[in-house]
C-alpha positions as CSV (number, residue, x, y, z in Angstrom):
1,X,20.0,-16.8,-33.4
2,X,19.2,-13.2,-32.0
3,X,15.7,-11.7,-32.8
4,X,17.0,-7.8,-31.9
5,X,15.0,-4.6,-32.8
6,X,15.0,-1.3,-31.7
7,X,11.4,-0.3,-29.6
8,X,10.1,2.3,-28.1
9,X,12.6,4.3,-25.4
10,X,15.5,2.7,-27.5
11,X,15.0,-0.6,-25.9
12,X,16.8,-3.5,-27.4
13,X,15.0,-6.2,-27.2
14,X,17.1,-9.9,-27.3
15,X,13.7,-12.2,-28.0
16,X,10.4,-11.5,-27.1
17,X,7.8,-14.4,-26.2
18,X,4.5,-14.7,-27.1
19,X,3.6,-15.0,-23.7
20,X,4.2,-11.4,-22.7
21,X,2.7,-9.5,-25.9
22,X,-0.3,-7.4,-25.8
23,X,-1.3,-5.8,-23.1
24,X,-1.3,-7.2,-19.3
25,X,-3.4,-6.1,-16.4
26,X,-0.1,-5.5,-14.4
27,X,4.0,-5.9,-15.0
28,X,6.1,-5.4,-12.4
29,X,9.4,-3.4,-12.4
30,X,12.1,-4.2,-10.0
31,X,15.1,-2.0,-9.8
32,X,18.5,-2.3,-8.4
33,X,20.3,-2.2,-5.2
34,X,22.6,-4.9,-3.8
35,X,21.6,-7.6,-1.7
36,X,19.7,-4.9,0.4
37,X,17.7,-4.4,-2.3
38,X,16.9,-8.1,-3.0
39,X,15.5,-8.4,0.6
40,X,13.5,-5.1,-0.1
41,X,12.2,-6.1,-3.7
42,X,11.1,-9.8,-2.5
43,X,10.2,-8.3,0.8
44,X,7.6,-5.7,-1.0
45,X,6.5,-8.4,-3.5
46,X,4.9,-10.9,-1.0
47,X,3.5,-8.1,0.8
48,X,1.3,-7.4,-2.4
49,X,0.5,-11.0,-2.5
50,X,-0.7,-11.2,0.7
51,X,-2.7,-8.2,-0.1
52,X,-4.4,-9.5,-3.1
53,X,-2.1,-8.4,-5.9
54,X,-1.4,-10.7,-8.5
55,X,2.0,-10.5,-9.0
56,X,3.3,-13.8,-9.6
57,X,1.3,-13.8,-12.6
58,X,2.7,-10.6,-14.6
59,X,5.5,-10.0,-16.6
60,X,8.3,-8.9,-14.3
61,X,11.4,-6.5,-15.5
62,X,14.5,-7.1,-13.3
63,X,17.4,-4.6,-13.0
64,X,21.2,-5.6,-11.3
65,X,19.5,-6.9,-7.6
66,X,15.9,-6.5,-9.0
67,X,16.9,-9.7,-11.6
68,X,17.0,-11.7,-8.7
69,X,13.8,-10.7,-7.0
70,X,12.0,-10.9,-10.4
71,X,13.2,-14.3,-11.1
72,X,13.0,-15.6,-7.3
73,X,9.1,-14.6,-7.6
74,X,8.3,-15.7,-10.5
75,X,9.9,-19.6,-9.7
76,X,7.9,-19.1,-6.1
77,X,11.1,-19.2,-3.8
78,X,11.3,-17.8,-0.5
79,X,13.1,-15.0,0.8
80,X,15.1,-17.6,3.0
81,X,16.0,-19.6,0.2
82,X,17.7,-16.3,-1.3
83,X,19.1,-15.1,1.6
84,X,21.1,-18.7,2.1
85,X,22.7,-18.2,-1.1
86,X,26.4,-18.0,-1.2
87,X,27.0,-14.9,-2.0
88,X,30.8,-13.9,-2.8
89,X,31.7,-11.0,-1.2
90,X,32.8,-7.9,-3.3
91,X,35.2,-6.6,-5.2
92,X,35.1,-10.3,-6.4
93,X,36.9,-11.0,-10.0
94,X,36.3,-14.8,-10.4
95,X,34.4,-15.1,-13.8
96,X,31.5,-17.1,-13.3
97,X,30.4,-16.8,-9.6
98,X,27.3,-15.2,-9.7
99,X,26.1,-17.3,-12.4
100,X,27.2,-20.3,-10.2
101,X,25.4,-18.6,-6.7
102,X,21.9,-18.7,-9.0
103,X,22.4,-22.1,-10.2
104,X,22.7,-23.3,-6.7
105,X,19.0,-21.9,-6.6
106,X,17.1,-22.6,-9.1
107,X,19.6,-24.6,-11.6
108,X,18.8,-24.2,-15.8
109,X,15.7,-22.4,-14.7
110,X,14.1,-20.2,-17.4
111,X,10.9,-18.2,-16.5
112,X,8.5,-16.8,-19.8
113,X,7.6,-13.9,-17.5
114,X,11.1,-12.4,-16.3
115,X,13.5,-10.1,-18.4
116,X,16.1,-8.5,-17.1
117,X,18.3,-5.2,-17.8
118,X,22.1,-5.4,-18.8
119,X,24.7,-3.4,-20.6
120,X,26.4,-5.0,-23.3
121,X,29.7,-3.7,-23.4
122,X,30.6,-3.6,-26.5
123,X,28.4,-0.9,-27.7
124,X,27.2,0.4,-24.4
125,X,23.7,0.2,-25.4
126,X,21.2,-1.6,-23.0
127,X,19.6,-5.2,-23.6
128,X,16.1,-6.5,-22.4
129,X,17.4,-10.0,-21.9
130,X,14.1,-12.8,-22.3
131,X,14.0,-15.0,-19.6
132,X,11.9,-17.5,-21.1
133,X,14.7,-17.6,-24.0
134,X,18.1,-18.1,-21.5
135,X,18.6,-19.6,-18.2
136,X,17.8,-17.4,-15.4
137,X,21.2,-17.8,-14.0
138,X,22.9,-16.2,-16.6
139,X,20.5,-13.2,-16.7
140,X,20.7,-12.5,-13.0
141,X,24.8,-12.8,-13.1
142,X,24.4,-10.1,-16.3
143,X,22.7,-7.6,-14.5
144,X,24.4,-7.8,-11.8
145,X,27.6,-7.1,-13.0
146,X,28.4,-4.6,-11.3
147,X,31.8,-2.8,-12.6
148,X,34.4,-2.9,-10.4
149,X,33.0,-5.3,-8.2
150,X,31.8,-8.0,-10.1
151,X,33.4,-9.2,-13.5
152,X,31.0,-9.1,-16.7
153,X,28.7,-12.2,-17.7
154,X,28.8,-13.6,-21.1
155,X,25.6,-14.9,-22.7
156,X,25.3,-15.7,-26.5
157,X,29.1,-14.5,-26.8
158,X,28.6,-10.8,-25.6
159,X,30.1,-9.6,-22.2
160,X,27.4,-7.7,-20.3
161,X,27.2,-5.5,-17.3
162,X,25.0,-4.4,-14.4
163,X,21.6,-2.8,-16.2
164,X,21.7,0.0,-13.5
165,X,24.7,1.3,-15.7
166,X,21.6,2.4,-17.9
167,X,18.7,3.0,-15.4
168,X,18.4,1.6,-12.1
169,X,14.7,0.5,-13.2
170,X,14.3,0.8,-16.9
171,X,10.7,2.0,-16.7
172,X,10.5,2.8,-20.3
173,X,11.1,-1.3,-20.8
174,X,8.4,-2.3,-18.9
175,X,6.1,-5.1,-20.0
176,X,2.6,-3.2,-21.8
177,X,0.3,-3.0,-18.8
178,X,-2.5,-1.0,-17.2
179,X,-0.9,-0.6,-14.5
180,X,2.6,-0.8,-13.5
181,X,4.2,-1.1,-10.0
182,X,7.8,0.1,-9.9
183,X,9.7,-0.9,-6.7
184,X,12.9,0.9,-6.4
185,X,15.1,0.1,-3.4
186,X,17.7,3.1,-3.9
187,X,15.4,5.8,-5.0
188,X,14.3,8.9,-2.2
189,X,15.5,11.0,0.3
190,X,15.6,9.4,2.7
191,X,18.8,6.6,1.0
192,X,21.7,9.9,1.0
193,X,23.6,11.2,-2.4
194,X,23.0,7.7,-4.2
195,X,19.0,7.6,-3.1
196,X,18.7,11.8,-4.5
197,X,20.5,11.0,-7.5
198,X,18.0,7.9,-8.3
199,X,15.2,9.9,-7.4
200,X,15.5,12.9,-9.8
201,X,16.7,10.1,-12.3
202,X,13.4,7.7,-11.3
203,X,11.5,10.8,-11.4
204,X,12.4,12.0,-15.0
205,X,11.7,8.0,-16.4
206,X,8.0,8.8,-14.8
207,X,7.5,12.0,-16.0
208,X,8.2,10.4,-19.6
209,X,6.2,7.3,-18.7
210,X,2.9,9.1,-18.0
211,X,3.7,11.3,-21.2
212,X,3.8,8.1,-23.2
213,X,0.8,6.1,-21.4
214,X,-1.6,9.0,-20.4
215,X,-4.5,6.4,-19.9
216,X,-2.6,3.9,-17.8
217,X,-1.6,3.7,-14.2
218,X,1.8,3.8,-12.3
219,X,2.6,3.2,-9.0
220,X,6.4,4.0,-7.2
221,X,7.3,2.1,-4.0
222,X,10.6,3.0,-2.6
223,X,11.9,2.5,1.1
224,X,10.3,4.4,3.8
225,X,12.9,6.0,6.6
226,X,12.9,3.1,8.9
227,X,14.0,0.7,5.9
228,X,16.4,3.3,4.4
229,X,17.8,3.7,7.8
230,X,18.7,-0.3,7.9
231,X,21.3,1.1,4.4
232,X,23.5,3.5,5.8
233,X,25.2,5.7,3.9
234,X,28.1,3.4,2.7
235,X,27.3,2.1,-1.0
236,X,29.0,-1.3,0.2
237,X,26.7,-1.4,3.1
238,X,24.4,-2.6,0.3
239,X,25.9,-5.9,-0.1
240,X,25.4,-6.4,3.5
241,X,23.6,-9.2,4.1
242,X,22.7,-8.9,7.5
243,X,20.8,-5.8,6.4
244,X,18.9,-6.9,3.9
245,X,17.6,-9.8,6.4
246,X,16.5,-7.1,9.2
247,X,14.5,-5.0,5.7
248,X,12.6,-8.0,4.3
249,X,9.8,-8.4,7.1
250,X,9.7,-4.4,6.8
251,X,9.2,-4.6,3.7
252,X,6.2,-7.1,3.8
253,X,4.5,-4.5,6.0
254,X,5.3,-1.8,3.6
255,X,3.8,-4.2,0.4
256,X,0.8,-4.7,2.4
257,X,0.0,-1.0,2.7
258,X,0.9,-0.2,-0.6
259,X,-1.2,-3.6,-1.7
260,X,-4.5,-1.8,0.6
261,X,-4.4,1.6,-1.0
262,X,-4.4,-0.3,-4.2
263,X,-7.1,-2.2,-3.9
264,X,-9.3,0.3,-2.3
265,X,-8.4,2.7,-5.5
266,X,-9.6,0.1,-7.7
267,X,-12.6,-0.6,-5.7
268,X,-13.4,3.4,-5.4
């Protein structure tokens, strides 16, 4: 049985555990971006570990490739064991195969701490899918979905697509936190026409943020020039996974930094 509601920033919410009411002292919000943004996403996450952030212990929010990273955290895999997946290549139509790529990681998995973004098609509107209330799998192969490329998921009997349909990060549906740490692998300058369009789309979802939480914190990471250079300017040049091997150790550099400025703000 679905427990759905309308929240806040029209959010509809499909379950939502105990575990991740009230307020936190962080949530993390991973947005999309292909296999390139997996390796940035994971890659920017354990450099925050290693600088002291506790992020394996907040609720995360996972959009299309920021699912994965969400749930790979959360269950404590490496970046290798992602990487290694069998990824099918795309425009792939075989129902199923992204579902099947996650189970070969982490099998029934489910994870109290991870929701993820999807569309359901049906009505168009966008789902916060609880992943301590469905397998992981499923969740990651719903908002993933990409349209086009990947063929929809079903969970609970309603097709779903990619959450970036919606948002590519789905601030608005972040987990109630002092401070939140967006990472957004497709947003800036420096990514071409698809990283200015998420930026001025990224930057509206702030503005509204800070409206709505005047008292908390936010923070944006997105990819500096040398990891938006590894991108290219070819949207399938996302699902390269070559790519998103030479950005994850970048990335760890980049979480690092982001995780010392943090720490000395708190500190100050």
């Amino acid at each position: 049985m679905h427990h759905e509601h309308s929240a806040p920033g029209n959010v509809d919410l499909i379950g939502t555990p105990a575990l991740v009411a009230g307020t936190h002292p962080l949530s993390m919000v991973y947005g999309g971006g292909g296999v390139f943004g997996i390796g940035y996403c994971v890659g920017i996450a354990h450099g925050l570990m290693l600088g002291g952030i506790e992020v394996v212990t907040a609720p995360a929010l996972g959009t299309s490739a920021g699912s994965w990273a969400a749930a790979a955290v959360a269950l404590g895999l490496t970046y290798d064991d992602v990487a290694d997946m069998r990824a099918p290549s795309v425009p792939c139509r075989q129902t199923g195969v992204l579902a099947d790529a996650a189970r070969g990681l982490w099998g029934e998995a489910t994870h109290p701490l991870v929701s993820v973004s999807a569309v359901h098609l049906r009505s168009r509107r966008r789902h916060i899918l609880d992943g301590g209330r469905y397998p992981l799998a499923d969740l990651v192969a719903a908002s993933s979905a990409v349209p086009g490329l990947l063929p929809p998921h079903r969970i609970d009997g309603r097709l779903y697509v990619d959450g970036g349909m919606w948002s590519v990060t789905s601030i608005d549906a972040a987990a109630d936190a002092q401070e939140v740490i967006v990472v957004a692998p497709l947003a800036g300058p420096h990514m071409g026409p698809i990283g200015r369009g998420a930026g001025l789309l990224l930057s509206r979802e702030l503005r509204a943020w800070k409206k709505r939480h005047p008292d908390r914190q936010i923070t944006l990471i997105r990819p500096n020039r040398a990891i938006a250079a590894h991108a290219g300017t070819n949207p399938l040049s996302l699902f390269d996974a070559d790519r998103a091997r030479a950005v994850y150790p970048l990335a760890i550099e980049q979480g690092e930094r982001c995780a010392e400025r943090l720490m000395a703000k708190a500190a100050a």
